[in-house]
TORKOL-4160 file (C-alpha; in steps of 0.2 Angstrom, whole numbers, padded with zeros to 4 digits, m for minus):
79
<pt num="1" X="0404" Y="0799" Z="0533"/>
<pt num="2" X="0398" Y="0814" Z="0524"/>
<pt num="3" X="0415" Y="0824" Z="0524"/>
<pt num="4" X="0425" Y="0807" Z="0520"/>
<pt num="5" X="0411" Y="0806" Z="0503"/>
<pt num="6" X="0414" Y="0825" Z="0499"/>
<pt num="7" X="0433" Y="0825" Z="0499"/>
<pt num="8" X="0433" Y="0809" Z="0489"/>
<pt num="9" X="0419" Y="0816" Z="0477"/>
<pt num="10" X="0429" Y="0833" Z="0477"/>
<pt num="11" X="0447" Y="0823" Z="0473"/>
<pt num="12" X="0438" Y="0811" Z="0460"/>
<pt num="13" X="0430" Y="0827" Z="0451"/>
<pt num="14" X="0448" Y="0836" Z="0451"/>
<pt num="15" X="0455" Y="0820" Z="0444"/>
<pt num="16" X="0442" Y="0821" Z="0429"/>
<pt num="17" X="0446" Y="0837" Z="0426"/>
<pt num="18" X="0464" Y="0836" Z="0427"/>
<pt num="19" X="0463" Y="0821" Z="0413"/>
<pt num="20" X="0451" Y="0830" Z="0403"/>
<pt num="21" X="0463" Y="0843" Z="0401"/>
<pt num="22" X="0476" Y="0832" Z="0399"/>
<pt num="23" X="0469" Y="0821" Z="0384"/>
<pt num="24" X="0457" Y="0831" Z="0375"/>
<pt num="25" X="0468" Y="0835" Z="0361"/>
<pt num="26" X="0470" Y="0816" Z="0357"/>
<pt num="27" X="0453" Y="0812" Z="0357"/>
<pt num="28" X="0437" Y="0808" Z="0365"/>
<pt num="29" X="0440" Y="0788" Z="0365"/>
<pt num="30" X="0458" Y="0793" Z="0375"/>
<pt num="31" X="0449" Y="0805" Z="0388"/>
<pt num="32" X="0433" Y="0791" Z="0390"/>
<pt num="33" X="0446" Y="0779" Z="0392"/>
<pt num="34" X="0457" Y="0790" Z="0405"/>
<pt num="35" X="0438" Y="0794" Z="0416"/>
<pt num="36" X="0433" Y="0776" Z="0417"/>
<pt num="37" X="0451" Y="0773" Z="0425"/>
<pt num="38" X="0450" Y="0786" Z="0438"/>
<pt num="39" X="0431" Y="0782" Z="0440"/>
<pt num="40" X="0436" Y="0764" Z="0444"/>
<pt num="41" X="0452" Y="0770" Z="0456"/>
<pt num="42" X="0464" Y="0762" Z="0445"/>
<pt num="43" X="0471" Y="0778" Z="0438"/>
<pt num="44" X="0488" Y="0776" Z="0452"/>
<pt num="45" X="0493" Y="0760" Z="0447"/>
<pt num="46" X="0492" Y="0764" Z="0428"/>
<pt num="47" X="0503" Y="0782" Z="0430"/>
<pt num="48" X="0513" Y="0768" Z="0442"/>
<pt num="49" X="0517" Y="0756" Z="0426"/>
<pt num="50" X="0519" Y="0772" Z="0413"/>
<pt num="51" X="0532" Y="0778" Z="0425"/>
<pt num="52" X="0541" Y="0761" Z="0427"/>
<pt num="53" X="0541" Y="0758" Z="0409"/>
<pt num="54" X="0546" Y="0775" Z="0406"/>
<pt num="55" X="0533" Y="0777" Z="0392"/>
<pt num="56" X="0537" Y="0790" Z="0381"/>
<pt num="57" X="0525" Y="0808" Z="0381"/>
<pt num="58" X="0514" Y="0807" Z="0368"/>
<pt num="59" X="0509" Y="0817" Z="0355"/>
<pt num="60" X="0498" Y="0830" Z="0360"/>
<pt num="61" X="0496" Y="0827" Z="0378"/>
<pt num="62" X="0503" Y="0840" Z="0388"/>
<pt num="63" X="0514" Y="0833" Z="0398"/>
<pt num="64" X="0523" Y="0817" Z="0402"/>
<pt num="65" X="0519" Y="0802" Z="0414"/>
<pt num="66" X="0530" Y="0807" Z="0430"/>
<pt num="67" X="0524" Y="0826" Z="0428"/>
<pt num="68" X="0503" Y="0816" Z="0425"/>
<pt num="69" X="0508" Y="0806" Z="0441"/>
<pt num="70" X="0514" Y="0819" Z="0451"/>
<pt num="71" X="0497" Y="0829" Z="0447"/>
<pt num="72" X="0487" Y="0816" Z="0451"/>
<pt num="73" X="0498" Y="0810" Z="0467"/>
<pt num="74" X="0496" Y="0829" Z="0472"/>
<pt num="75" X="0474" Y="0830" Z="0470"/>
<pt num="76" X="0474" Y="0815" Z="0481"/>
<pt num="77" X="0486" Y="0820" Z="0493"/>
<pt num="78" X="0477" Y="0840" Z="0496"/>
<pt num="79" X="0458" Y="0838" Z="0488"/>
């Protein structure tokens, strides 16, 4: 139980990391917004839609939904 909460916690902490870098230049409202999705484990299915709907990058994000999916997909995947 203990290393199944520790690599969970360990993934989730990456995650936020990953998002914070990822939004801060848009602002703290976008990056609050971001946390309370992967804090909720919603974060997936969201990258899932922007992918699907082949939303556009946005301005001063650093990269575009497939590449922030793929990051995200890769955390869960190894951390």
């Amino acid at each position: 139980f203990q290393a199944a909460l520790a690599s969970l916690s360990v993934s989730i902490g990456i995650q936020l990391l990953f998002v914070y870098g990822q939004y801060i230049t848009v602002g703290w409202m976008r990056v609050l917004r971001e946390w309370f999705l992967v804090l909720i484990g919603f974060k997936p299915a969201v990258d899932a839609y922007r992918v699907a709907t082949a939303k556009k990058q946005e301005i001063g994000t650093k990269s575009d939904a497939v590449a922030e999916m793929t990051y995200v997909k890769v955390v869960e995947m190894f951390a």
